[in-house]
MARLO-920415 format. One record per residue: x, y, z of N, C-alpha, C in turn. Coordinates in steps of 0.2 Angstrom, whole numbers, padded with zeros to 4 digits, always signed. Example, Ala and Ser with C-alpha at 12.3 -4.5 7.8 and 13.67 -1.06 7.14 Angstrom:
<recs>
+0066-0028+0039+0062-0022+0039+0066-0016+0039/+0064-0011+0035+0068-0005+0036+0064+0000+0039/
</recs>
This chain:
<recs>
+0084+0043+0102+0078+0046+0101+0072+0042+0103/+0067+0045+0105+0063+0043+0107+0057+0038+0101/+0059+0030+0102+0054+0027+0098+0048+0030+0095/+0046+0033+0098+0038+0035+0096+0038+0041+0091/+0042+0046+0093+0045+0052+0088+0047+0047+0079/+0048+0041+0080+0050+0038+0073+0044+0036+0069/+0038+0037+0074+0032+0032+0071+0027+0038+0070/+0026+0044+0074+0021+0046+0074+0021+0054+0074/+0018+0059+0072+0019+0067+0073+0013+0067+0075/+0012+0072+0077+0004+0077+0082+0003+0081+0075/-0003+0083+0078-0007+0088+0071-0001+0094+0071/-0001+0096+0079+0003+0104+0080+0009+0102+0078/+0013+0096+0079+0020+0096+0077+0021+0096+0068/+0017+0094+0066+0015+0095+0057+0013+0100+0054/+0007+0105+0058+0007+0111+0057+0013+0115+0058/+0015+0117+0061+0023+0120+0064+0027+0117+0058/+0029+0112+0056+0031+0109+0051+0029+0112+0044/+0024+0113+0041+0022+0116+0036+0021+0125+0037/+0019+0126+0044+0022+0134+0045+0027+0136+0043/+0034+0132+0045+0041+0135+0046+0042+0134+0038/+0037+0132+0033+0040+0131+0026+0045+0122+0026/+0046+0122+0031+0048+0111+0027+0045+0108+0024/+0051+0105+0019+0046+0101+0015+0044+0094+0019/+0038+0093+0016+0034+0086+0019+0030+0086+0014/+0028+0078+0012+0023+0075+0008+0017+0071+0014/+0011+0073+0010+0006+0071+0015+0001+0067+0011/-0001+0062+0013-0004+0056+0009-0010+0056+0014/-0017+0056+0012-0024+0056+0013-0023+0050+0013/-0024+0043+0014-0026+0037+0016-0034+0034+0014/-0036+0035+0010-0042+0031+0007-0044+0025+0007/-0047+0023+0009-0050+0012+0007-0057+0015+0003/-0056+0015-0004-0062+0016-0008-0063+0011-0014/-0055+0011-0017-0053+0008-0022-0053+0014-0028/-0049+0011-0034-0046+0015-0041-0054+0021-0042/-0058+0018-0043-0063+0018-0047-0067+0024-0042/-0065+0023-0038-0070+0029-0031-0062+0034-0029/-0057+0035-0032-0052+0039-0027-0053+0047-0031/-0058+0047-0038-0059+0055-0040-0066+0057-0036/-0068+0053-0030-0073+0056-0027-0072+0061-0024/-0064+0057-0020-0063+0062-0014-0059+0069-0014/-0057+0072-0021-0057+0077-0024-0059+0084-0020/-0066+0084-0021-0068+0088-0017-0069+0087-0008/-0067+0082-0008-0067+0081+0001-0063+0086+0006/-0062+0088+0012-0059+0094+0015-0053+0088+0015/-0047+0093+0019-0042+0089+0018-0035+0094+0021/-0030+0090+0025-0024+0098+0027-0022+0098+0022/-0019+0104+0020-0017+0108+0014-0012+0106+0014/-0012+0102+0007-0005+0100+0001-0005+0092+0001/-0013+0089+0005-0010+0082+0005-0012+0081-0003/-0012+0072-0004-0013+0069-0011-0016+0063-0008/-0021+0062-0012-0026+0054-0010-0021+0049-0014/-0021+0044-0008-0021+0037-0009-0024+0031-0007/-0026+0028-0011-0030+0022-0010-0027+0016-0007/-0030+0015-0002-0028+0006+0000-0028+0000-0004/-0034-0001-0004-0036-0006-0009-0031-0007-0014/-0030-0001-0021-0029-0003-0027-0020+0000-0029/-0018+0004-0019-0010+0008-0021-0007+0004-0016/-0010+0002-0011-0003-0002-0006-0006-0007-0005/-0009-0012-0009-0011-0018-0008-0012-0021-0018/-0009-0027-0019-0011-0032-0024-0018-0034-0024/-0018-0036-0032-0023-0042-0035-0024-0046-0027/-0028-0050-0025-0030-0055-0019-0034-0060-0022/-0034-0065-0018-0037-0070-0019-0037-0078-0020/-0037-0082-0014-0034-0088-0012-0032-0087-0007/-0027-0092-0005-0022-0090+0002-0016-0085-0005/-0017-0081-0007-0012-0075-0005-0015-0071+0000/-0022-0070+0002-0027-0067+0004-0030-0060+0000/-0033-0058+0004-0038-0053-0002-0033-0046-0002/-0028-0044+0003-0025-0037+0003-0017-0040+0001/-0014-0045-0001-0009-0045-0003-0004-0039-0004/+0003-0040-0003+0006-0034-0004+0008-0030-0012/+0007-0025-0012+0009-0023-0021+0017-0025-0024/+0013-0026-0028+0020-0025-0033+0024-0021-0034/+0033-0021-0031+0034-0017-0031+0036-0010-0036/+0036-0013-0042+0037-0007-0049+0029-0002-0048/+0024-0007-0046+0018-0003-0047+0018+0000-0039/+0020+0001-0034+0019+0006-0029+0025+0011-0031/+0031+0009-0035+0035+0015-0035+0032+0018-0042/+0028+0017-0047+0025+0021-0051+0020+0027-0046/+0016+0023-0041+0012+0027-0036+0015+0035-0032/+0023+0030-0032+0024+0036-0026+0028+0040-0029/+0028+0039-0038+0031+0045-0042+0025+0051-0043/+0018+0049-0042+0013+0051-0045+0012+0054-0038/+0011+0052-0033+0012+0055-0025+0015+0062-0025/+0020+0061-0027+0025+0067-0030+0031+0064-0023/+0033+0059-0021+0038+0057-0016+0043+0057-0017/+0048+0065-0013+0055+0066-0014+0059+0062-0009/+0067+0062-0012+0072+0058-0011+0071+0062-0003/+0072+0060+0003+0076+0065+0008+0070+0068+0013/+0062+0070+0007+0059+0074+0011+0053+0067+0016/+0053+0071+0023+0046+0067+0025+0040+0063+0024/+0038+0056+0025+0031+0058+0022+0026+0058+0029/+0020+0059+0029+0014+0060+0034+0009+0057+0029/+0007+0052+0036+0003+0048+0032-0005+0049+0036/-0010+0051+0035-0014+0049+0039-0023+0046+0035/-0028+0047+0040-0036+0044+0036-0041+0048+0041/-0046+0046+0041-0052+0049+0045-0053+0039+0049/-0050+0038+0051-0051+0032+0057-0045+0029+0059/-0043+0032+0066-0038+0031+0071-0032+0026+0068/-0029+0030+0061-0027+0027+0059-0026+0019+0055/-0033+0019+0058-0032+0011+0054-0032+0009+0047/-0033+0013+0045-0032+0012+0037-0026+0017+0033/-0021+0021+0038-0014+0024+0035-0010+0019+0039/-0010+0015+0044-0006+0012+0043-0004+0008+0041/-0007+0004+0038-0007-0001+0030-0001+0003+0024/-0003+0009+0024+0003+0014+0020+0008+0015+0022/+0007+0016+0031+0015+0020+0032+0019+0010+0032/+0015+0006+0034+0019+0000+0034+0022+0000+0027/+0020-0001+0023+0020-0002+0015+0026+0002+0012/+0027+0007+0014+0033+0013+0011+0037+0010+0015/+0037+0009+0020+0043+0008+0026+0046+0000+0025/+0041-0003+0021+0042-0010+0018+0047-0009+0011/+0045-0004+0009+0048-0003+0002+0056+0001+0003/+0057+0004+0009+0064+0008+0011+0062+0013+0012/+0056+0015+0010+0057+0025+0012+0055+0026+0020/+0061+0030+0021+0062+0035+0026+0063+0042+0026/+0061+0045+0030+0057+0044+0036+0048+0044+0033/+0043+0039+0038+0038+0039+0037+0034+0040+0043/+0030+0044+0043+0027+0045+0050+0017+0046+0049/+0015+0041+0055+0008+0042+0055+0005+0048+0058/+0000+0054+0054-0001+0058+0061-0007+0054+0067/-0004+0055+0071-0009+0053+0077-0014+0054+0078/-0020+0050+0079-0029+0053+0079-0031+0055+0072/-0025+0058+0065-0026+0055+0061-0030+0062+0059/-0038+0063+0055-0039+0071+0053-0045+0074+0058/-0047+0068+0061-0050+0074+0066-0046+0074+0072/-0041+0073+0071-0036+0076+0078-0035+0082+0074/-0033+0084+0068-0031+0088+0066-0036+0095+0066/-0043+0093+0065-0048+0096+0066-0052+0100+0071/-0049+0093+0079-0049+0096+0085-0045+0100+0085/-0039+0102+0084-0035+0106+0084-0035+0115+0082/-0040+0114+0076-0043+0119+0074-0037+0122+0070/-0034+0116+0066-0029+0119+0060-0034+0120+0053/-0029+0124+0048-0034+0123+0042-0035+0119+0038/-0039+0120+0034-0040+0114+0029-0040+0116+0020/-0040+0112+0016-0040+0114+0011-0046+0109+0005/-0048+0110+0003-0052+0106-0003-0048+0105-0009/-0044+0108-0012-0041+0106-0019-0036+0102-0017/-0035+0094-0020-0029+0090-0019-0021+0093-0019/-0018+0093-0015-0011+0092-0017-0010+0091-0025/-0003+0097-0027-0003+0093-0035+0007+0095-0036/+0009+0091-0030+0018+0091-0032+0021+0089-0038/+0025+0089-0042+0028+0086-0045+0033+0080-0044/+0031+0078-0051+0033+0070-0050+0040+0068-0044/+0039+0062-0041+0044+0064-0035+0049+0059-0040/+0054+0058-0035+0060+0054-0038+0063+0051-0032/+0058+0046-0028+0062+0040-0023+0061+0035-0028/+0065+0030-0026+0068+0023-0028+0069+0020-0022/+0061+0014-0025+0059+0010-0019+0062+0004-0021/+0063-0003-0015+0064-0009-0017+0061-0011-0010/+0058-0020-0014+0055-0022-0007+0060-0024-0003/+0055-0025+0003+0058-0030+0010+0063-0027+0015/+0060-0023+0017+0064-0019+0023+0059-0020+0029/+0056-0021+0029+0051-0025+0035+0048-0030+0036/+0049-0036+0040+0050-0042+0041+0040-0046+0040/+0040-0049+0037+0035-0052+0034+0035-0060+0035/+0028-0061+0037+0027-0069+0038+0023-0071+0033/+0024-0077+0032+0019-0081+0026+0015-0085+0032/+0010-0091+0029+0006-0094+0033+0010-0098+0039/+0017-0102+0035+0019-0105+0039+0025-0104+0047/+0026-0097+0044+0030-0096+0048+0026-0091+0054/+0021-0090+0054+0015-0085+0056+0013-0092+0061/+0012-0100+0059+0009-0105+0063+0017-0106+0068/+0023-0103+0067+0029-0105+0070+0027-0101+0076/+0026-0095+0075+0027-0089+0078+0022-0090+0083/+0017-0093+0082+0012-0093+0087+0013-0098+0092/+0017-0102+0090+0020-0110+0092+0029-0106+0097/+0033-0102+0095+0039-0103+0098+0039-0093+0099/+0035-0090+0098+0037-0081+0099+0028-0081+0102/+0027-0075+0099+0022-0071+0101+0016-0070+0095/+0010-0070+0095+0007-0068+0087+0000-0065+0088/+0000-0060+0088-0004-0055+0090-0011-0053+0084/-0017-0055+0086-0023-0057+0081-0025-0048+0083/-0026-0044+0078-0029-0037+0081-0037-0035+0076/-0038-0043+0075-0044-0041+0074-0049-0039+0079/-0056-0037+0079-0063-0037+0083-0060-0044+0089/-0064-0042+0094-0064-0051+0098-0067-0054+0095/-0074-0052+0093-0080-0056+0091-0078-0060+0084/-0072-0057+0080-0069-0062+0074-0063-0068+0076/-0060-0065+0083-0056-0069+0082-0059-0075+0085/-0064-0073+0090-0068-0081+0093-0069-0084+0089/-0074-0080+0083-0077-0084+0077-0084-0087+0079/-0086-0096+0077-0089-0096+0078-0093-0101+0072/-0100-0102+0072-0105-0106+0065-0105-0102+0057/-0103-0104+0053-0104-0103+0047-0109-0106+0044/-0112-0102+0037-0114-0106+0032-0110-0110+0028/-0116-0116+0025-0109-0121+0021-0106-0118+0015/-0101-0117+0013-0097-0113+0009-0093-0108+0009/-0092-0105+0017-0091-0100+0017-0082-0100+0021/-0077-0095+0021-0073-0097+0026-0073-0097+0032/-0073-0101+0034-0070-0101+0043-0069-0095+0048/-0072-0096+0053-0071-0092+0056-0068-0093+0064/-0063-0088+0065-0060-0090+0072-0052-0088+0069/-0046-0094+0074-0041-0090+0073-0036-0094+0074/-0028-0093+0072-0024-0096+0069-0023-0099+0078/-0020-0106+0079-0018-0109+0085-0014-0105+0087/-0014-0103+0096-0007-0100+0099-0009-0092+0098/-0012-0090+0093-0011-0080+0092-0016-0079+0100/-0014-0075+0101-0017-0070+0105-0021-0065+0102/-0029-0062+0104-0032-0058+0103-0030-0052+0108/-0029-0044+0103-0028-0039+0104-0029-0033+0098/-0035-0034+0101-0038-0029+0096-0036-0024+0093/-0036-0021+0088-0031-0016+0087-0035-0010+0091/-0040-0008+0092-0043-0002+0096-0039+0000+0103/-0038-0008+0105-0035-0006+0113-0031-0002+0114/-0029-0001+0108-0020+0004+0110-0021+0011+0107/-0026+0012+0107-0029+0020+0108-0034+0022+0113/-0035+0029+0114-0038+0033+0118-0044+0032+0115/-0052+0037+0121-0057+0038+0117-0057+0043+0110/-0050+0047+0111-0053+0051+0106-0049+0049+0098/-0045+0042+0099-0043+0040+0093-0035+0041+0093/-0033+0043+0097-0025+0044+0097-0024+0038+0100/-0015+0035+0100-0013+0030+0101-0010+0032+0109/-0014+0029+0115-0011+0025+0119-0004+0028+0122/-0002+0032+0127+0004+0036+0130+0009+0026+0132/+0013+0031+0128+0021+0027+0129+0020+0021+0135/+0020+0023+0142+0019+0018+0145+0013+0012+0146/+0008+0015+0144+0000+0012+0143+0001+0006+0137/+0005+0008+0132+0006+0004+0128+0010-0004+0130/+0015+0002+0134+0020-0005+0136+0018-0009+0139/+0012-0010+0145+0009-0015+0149+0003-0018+0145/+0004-0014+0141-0002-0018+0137-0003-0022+0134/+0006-0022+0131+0010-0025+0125+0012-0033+0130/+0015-0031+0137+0017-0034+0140+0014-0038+0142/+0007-0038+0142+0002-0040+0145-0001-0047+0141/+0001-0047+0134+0000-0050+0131+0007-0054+0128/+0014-0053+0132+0019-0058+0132+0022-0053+0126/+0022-0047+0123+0027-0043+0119+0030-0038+0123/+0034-0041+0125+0038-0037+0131+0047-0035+0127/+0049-0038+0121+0055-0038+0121+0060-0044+0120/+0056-0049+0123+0062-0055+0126+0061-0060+0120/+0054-0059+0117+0054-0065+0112+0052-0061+0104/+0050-0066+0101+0052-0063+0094+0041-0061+0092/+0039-0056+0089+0032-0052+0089+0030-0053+0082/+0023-0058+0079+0022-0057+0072+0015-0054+0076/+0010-0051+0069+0004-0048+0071+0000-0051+0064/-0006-0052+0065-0011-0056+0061-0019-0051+0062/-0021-0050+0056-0029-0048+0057-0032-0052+0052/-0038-0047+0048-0041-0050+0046-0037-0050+0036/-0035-0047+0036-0031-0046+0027-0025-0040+0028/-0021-0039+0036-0016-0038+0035-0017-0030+0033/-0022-0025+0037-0023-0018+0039-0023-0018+0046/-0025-0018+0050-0027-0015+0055-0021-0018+0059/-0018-0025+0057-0011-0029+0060-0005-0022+0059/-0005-0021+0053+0002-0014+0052-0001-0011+0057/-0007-0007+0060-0009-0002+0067-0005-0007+0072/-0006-0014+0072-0001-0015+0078+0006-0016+0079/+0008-0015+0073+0013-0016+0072+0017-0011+0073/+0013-0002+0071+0015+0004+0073+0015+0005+0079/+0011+0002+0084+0009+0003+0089+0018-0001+0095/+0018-0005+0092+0022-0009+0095+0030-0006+0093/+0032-0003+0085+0035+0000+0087+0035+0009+0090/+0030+0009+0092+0032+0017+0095+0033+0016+0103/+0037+0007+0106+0038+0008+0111+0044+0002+0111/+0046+0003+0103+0054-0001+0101+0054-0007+0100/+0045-0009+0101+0047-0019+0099+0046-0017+0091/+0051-0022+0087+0051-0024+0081+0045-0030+0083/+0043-0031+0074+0037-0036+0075+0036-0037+0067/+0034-0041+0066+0034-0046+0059+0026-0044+0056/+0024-0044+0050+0016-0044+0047+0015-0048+0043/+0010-0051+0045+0008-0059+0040+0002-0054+0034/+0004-0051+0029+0001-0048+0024-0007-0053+0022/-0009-0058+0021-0012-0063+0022-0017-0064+0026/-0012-0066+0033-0017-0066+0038-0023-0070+0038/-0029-0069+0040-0035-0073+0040-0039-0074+0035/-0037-0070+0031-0041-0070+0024-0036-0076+0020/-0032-0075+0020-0024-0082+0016-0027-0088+0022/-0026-0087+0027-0027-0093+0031-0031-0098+0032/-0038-0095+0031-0044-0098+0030-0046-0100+0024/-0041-0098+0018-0044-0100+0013-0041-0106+0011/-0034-0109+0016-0032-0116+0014-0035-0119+0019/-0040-0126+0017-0044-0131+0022-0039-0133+0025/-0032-0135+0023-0028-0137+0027-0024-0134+0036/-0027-0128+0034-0026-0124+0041-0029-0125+0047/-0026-0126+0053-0033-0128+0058-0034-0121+0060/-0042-0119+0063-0043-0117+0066-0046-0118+0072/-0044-0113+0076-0047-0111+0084-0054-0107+0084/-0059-0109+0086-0065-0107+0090-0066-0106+0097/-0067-0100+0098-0067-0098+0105-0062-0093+0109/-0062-0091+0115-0059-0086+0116-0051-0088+0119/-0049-0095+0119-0042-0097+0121-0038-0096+0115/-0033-0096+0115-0027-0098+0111-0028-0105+0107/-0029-0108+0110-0028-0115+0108-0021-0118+0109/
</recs>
C-alpha cells in the first residue's frame, strides 16, 4: 500500500466513509486547554466528531527539561480515549483548523500508544469545507469506547540521544526559521537558536497554499534535500514537540520512519548545559 494512504484520508475519502455507514471515530483537535475545551461545544464541526484538547489530552504536566508539552501519562490518555468513545478495530480521523499542525501531536500520540489505524485528514476542516461537505454543531457523543492502550510504539528521543542524531543520522528542526536562527535575549530568559548539527525545515514546507500536505514526490526531494532520504537513521525536533509530529507524518506518508524528541527546545534550552547554535548553519 501506498505509504501515504496509512497517514492520511481526503475530506471526500471520509465523507464516502461516513456515507457508506463505516464506522470511524473523528477527533476535533483543540490547543485551548481543560478549562476552554466546553467552548468549543457550539463550534461548526463534521458530523459525529469529539473535541480533543492538546495541551491537557495528548500532552503531560511540563516544565524543566521534560519541556512544556511532555508526553501523557499513559493510564490518563486511555481514560481520554475511553471518554472519546475509541473502539477496538474501528478507524480514527484526526483533524483541527490549521494544516494539521496541532492533530498531528494526536495522530502521533495514539500511534505512540498502539492504536491503529490512525489517520490525519488532510488540509484538515477547511479542506473539508472547501469541499462543500456538511457540518454539524452538536458534539459527537459515542459510547464509552473499549481500546487498550500501552506506550512506546513510536520511536522517541530524549535530549541526549537527539544531540546523537544530529551528530551520526539526520535531525530535522521544523520550527519557524526565524526560531531556529534565534538570536539576543533578555537576561533570564531561555535561549534561543538550536540544537548543534539539526537541520532547519519548517514544518510549512511540506504543504501547499491551500494547507494540504505536499504530492508524494515534492515531499521526497524535499526530505532529500535535507539528507532524509532512507539511508540514515531521521529524529525531528521543534519548539515542545507539536509541529515535529507534522514532520514526522509528513515523512512517513513517503515511508521514512523518524524518531520525535517530545522535549525538544523547550527540554533543551532549559538545561544551561546544552550548547546552543545561533544563526542559520547547523553548527
Amino acid at each position: 500500500m501506498d505509504p501515504r494512504q496509512d497517514v492520511f484520508i481526503t475530506a471526500a475519502a471520509l465523507s464516502r466513509r461516513i456515507a457508506a455507514g463505516e464506522e470511524v471515530s473523528i477527533l476535533a483537535v483543540r490547543n485551548a486547554g481543560a478549562e476552554a475545551l466546553a467552548d468549543f461545544a457550539a463550534v461548526p464541526r463534521i458530523p459525529g466528531a469529539v473535541d480533543a484538547d492538546l495541551p491537557s489530552q495528548f500532552a503531560g504536566p511540563g516544565g524543566g527539561t521534560r519541556g512544556s508539552r511532555p508526553l501523557p501519562a499513559i493510564e490518563d490518555l486511555q481514560r481520554h480515549a475511553a471518554a472519546w468513545g475509541l473502539r477496538r478495530g474501528v478507524p480514527v480521523v484526526l483533524y483541527d483548523h490549521d494544516r494539521c499542525l496541532t492533530a498531528a501531536r494526536g495522530w502521533w500520540v495514539l500511534r505512540w500508544a498502539g492504536l491503529a489505524p490512525v489517520l490525519l485528514l488532510d488540509g484538515g476542516f477547511p479542506a473539508w469545507i472547501a469541499a462543500g461537505l456538511p457540518i454539524a454543531i452538536e458534539p459527537g457523543a459515542p459510547p464509552p469506547g473499549d481500546v487498550v492502550l500501552s506506550a512506546g510504539h513510536m520511536k522517541v528521543l530524549d535530549a541526549d540521544a537527539a544531540a546523537a542524531m544530529a551528530r551520526d543520522g539526520v535531525l530535522l528542526d521544523t520550527r519557524i526559521r526565524g526560531n531556529y536562527i534565534g538570536g539576543a535575549v533578555a537576561l533570564g530568559e531561555a535561549p534561543r537558536g538550536h540544537i548543534p548539527g539539526s537541520l532547519s525545515a519548517p514544518a510549512a514546507d511540506a504543504l501547499t497554499e491551500a494547507g494540504t500536505f505536499l504530492d508524494t514526490e515534492t515531499l521526497r526531494h524535499l526530505f532529500a534535500g535535507l539528507g532524509a532520504d532512507g539511508t540514515r537513521p531521521v529524529g525531528v525536533t521543534c519548539g515542545a514537540g507539536i509541529s515535529a509530529a507534522h514532520g514526522i507524518a509528513a515523512l512517513a506518508a513517503i515511508g521514512i520512519d523518524s524518531a520525535l524528541f517530545p522535549g525538544s527546545w523547550s527540554a533543551w534550552s532549559a538545561d544551561p548545559a546544552r550548547p546552543v547554535v545561533v544563526g542559520a548553519a547547523p553548527g
